[in-house]
VEXKOL-348608 format. One record per residue (C-alpha): x, y, z; residue number from 1; residue in three letters. Coordinates in pm, whole numbers, padded with zeros to 5 digits. Example, Ala and Ser with C-alpha at 12.3 -4.5 7.8 and 13.67 -1.06 7.14 Angstrom:
VEXKOL-348608
01230  -00450  00780  1  ALA
01367  -00106  00714  2  SER
end
This chain:
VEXKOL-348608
00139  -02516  01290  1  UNK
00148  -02383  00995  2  UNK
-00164  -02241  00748  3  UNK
-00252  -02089  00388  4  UNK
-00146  -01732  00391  5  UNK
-00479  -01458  00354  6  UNK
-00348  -01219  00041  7  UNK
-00166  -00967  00217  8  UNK
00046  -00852  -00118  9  UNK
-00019  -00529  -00317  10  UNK
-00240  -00543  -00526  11  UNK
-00307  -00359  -00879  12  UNK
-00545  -00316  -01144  13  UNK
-00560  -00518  -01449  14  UNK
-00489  -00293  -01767  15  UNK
-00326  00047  -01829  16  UNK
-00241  00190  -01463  17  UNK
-00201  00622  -01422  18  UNK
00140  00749  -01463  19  UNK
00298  00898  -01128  20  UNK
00448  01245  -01111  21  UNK
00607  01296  -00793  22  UNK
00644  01663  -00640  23  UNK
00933  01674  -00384  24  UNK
01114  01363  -00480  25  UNK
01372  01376  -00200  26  UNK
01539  01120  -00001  27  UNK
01234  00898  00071  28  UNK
01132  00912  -00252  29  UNK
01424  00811  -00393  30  UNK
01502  00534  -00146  31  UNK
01141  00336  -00111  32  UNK
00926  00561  -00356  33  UNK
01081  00510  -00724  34  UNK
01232  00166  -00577  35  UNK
00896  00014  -00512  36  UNK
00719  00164  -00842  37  UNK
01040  00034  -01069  38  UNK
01007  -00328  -00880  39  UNK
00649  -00293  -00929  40  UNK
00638  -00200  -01303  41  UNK
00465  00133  -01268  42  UNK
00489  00426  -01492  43  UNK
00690  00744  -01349  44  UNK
00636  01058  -01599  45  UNK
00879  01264  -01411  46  UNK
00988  01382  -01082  47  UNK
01029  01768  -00936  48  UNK
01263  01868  -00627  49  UNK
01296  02208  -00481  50  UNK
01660  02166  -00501  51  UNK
01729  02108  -00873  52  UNK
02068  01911  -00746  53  UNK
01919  01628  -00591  54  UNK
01701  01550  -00893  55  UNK
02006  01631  -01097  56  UNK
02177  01247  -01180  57  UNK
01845  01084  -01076  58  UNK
01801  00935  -01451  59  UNK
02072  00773  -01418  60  UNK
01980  00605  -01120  61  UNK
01632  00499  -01265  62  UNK
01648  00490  -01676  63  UNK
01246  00431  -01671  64  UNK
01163  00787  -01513  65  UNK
01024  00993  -01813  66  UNK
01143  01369  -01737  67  UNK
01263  01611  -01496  68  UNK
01036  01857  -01458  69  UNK
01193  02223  -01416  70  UNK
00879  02356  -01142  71  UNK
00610  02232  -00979  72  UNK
00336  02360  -01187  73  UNK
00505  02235  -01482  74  UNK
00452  01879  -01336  75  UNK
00057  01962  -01267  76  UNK
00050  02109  -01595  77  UNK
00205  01801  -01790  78  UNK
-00099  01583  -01896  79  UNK
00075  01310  -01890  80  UNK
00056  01287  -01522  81  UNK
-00207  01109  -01364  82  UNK
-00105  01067  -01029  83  UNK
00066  01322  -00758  84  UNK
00309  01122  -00570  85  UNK
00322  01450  -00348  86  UNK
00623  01390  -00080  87  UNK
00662  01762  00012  88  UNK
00757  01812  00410  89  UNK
00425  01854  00622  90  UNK
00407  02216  00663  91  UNK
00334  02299  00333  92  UNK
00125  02005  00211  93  UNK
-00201  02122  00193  94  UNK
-00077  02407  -00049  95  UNK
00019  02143  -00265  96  UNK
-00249  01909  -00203  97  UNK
-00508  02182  -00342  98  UNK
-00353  02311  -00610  99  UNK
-00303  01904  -00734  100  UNK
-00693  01892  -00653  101  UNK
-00696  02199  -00853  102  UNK
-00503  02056  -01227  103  UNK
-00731  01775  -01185  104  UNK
-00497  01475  -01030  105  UNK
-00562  01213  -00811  106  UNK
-00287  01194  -00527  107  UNK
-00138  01007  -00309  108  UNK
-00019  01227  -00064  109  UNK
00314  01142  00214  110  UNK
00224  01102  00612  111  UNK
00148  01271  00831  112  UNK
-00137  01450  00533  113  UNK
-00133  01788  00735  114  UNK
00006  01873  01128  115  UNK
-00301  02073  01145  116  UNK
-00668  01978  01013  117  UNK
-00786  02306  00930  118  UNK
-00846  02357  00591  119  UNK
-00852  02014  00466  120  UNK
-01190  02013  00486  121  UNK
-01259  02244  00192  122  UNK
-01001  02046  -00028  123  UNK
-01139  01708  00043  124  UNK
-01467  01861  -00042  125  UNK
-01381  01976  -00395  126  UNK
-01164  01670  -00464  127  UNK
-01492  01475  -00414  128  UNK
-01671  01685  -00656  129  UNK
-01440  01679  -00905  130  UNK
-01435  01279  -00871  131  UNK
-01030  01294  -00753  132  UNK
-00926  00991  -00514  133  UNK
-00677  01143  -00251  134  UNK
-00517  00871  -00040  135  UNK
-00257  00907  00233  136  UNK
00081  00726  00201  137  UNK
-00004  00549  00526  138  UNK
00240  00277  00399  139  UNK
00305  00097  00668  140  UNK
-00082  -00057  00599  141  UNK
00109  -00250  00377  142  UNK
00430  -00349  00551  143  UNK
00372  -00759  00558  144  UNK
00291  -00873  00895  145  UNK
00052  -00559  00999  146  UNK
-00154  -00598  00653  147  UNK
-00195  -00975  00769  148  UNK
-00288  -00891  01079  149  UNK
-00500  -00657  00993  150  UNK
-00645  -00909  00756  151  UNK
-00695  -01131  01042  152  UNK
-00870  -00900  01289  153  UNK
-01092  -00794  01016  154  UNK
-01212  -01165  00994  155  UNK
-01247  -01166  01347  156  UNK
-00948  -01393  01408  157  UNK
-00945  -01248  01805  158  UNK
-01273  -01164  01819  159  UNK
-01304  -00826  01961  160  UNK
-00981  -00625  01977  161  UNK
-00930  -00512  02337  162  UNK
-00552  -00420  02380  163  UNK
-00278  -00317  02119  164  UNK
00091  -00347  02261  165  UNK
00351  -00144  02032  166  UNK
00750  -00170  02138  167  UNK
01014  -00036  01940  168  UNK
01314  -00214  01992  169  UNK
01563  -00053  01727  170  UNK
01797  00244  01668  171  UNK
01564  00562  01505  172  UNK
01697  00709  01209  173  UNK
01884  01003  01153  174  UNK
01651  01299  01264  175  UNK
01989  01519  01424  176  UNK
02019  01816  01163  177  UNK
01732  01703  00917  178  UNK
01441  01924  00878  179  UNK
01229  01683  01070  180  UNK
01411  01775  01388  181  UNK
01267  02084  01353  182  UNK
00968  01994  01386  183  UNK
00800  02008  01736  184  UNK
00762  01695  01926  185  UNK
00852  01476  01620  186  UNK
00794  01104  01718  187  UNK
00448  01187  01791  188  UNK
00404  01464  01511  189  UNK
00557  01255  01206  190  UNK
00747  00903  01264  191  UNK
00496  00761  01526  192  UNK
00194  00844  01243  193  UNK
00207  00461  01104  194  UNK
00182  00299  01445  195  UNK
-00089  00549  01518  196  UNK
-00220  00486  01213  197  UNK
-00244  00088  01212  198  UNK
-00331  00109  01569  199  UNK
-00684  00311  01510  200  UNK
-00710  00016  01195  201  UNK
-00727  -00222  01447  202  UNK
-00928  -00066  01697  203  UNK
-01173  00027  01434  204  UNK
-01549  00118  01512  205  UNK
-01470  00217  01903  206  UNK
-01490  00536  02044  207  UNK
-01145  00709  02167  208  UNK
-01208  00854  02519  209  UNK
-00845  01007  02585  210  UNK
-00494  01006  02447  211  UNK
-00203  01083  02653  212  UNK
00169  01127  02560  213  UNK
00489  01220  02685  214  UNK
00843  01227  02522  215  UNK
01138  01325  02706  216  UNK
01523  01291  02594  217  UNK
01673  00976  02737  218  UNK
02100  00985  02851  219  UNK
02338  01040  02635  220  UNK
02141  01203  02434  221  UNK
02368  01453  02173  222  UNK
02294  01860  02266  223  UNK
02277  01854  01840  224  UNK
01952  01686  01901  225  UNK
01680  01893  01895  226  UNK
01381  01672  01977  227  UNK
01322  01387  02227  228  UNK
01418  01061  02138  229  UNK
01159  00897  02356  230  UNK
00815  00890  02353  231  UNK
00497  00704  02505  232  UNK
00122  00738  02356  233  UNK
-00174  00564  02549  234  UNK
-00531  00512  02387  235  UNK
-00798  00438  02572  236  UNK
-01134  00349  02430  237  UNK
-01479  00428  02582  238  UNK
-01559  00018  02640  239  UNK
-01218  -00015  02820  240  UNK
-01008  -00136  02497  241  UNK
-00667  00055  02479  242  UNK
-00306  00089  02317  243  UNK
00046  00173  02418  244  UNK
00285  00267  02168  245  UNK
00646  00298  02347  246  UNK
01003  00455  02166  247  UNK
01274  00367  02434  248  UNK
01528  00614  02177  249  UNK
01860  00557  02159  250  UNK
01826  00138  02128  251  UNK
02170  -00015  02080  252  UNK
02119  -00376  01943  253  UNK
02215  -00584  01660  254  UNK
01876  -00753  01638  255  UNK
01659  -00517  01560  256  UNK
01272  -00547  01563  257  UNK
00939  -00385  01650  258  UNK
00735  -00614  01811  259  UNK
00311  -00573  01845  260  UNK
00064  -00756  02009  261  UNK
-00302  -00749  01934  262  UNK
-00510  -00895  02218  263  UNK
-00845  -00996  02184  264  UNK
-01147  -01165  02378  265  UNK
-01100  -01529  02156  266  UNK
-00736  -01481  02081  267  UNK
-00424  -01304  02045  268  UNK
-00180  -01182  01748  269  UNK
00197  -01137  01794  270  UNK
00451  -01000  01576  271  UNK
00718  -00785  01470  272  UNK
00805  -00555  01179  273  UNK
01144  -00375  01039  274  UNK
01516  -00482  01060  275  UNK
01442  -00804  00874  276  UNK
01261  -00935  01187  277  UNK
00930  -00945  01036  278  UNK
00721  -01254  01166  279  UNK
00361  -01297  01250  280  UNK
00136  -01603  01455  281  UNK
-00180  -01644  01544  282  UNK
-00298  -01799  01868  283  UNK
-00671  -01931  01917  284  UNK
-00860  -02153  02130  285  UNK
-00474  -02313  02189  286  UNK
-00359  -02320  01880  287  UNK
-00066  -02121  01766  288  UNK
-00058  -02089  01406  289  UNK
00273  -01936  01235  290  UNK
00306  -01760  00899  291  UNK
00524  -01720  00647  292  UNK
00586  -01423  00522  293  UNK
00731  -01245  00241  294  UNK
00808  -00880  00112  295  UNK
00922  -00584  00364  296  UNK
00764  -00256  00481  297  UNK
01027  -00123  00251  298  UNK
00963  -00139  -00075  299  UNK
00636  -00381  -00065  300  UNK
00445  -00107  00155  301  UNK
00514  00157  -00056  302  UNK
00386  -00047  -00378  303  UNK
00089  -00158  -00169  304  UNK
-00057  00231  -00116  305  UNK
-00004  00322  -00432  306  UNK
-00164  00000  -00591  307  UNK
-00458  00061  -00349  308  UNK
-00515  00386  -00471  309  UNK
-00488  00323  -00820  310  UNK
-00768  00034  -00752  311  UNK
-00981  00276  -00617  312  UNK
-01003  00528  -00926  313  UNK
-01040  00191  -01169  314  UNK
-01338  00103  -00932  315  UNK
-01428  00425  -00912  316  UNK
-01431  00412  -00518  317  UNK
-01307  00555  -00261  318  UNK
-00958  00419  -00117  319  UNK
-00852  00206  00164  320  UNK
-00617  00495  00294  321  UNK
-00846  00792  00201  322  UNK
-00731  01120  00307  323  UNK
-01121  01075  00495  324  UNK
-01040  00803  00601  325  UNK
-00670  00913  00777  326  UNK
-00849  01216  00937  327  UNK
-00952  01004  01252  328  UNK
-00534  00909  01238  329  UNK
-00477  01231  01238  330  UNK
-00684  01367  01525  331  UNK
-00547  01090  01739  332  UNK
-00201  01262  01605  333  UNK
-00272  01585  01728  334  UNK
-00464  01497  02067  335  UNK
-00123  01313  02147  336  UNK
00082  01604  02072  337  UNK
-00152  01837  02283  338  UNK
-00061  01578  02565  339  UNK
00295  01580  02538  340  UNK
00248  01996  02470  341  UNK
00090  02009  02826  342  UNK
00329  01797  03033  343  UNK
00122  01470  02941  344  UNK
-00193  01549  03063  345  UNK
-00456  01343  02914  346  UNK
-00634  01455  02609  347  UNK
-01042  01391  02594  348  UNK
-01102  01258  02273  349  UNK
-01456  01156  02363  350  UNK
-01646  01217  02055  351  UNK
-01383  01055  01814  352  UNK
-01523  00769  01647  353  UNK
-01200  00519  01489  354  UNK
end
């Protein structure tokens, strides 16, 4: 069977829209970033990189960006600039999240916001004086078939959510000798962030009573590799609800795919994202309704945080993705990684509302 699709697209504000700087406008950025905001019509001022040679042709690659900017500050500095695009690694995030807060821009800041929470208190505090909208690039919120189905649970297509089924049935990407292999326990630290992320969306309004994770390296794994390339995170909620987010690592298959299942007490959602195997149906009270869907986590999702953000400061709201908003994410984040840290041992998370 098939049905009207809900309006999963992004989404934009009518009018004149911020112009973007973006501060560390590396590989991602230059691969789903600047693609999605040149599909999408938007208005880069300029981009900054810490290594002035990867910036150094960019131009040429994408006529429409307005400048390369020779330091950070002189982006923050450059009125132009509406909008912090800010896709600096993890570590040092928060240094660059205030001092955006601190020339006055709104930002949309890369995932995971911070690997540690202290401190972002104080920044989110004076951001909300100052009337700045700080969102998360939590883009995967907008990869097609989890913003439908997030569309749908909202509506209560399943009624109340009580299990959330994660697989990921693909190769990773490259992490051997990037800088995100050195960072500790990365597919629950960084790349797992988005299926933590829409997870907790999902499982919204319950209370978390433990996480627990493990990652391990699987055969054949290469001695250049520093971090595990498998990993396992189970949720469980305080009314019995719960998740399970598995990375089998080193997946050798030509039909790649992530499949997810959201089970509820009136229904049940399956579907799959990434490697062009994106899908999504719908089954209730026996019948299965299929959608059609169109757009990819890369670019669309990209376009779709960005366009939510640049919603909220024409509404003068606060955003879908809010760095507030991301900070339950993130806790779920770091209980996990405390798990794995401590040879999996559950991690009470009993007074974390999603």
């Amino acid at each position: 069977m098939s049905a009207p699709v809900p309006d999963y697209r992004p989404r934009f504000p009518e009018g004149n829209k911020p112009a973007i700087g973006i501060l560390g406008c590396g590989g991602i950025a230059q691969t789903a970033h600047l693609p999605a905001y040149e599909q999408y019509g938007l208005t880069v001022a300029g981009v900054w990189s810490r290594k002035p040679m990867t910036t150094a042709e960019i131009r040429e690659h994408f006529p429409s960006i307005g400048r390369v900017y020779a330091s950070p500050e002189e982006l923050l500095e450059d009125p132009a600039v509406g909008i912090v695009d800010l896709a600096t690694p993890a570590q040092d995030r928060l240094r660059w999240l205030s001092a955006a807060v601190s020339a006055g821009k709104h930002i949309l800041a890369q995932k995971p916001l911070t690997t540690d929470l202290e401190g972002l208190g104080s920044i989110l505090a004076e951001a909300d004086e100052r009337g700045l909208r700080i969102a998360v690039n939590q883009n995967g919120r907008w990869a097609p078939a989890w913003r439908l189905a997030t569309l749908l649970v909202e509506d209560g297509a399943v009624g109340e959510v009580v299990g959330v089924t994660h697989l990921h049935d693909k190769p990773l990407p490259p992490i051997a000798g990037t800088h995100f292999d050195d960072t500790a326990h990365m597919l629950i630290s960084d790349y797992l962030m988005h299926w933590i992320d829409i997870t907790r969306c999902w499982l919204a309004g319950k209370s978390m009573d433990f996480v627990q994770a493990i990652d391990s390296r699987v055969p054949a794994q290469p001695d250049t590799a520093k971090n595990p390339w498998s990993a396992s995170i189970q949720m469980s909620c305080t009314d019995g609800a719960h998740a399970l987010l598995r990375v089998v690592g080193d997946v050798r298959t030509k039909k790649a795919s992530c499949p997810f299942w959201i089970h509820g007490t009136e229904g049940t959602i399956r579907g799959s994202v990434l490697g062009g195997s994106d899908r999504l149906e719908l089954e209730r009270r026996d019948v299965v309704t299929q959608y059609s869907l169109s757009g990819q986590w890369f670019v669309d999702g990209f376009a779709g945080a960005m366009g939510e953000l640049m919603c909220a400061i024409a509404d003068n709201r606060q955003p879908y993705n809010s760095a507030a908003h991301n900070v339950a994410s993130l806790e779920l984040m770091i209980a996990a990684r405390e798990s794995a840290t401590n040879g999996a041992r559950p991690h009470a998370t009993s007074d974390l509302q999603l």
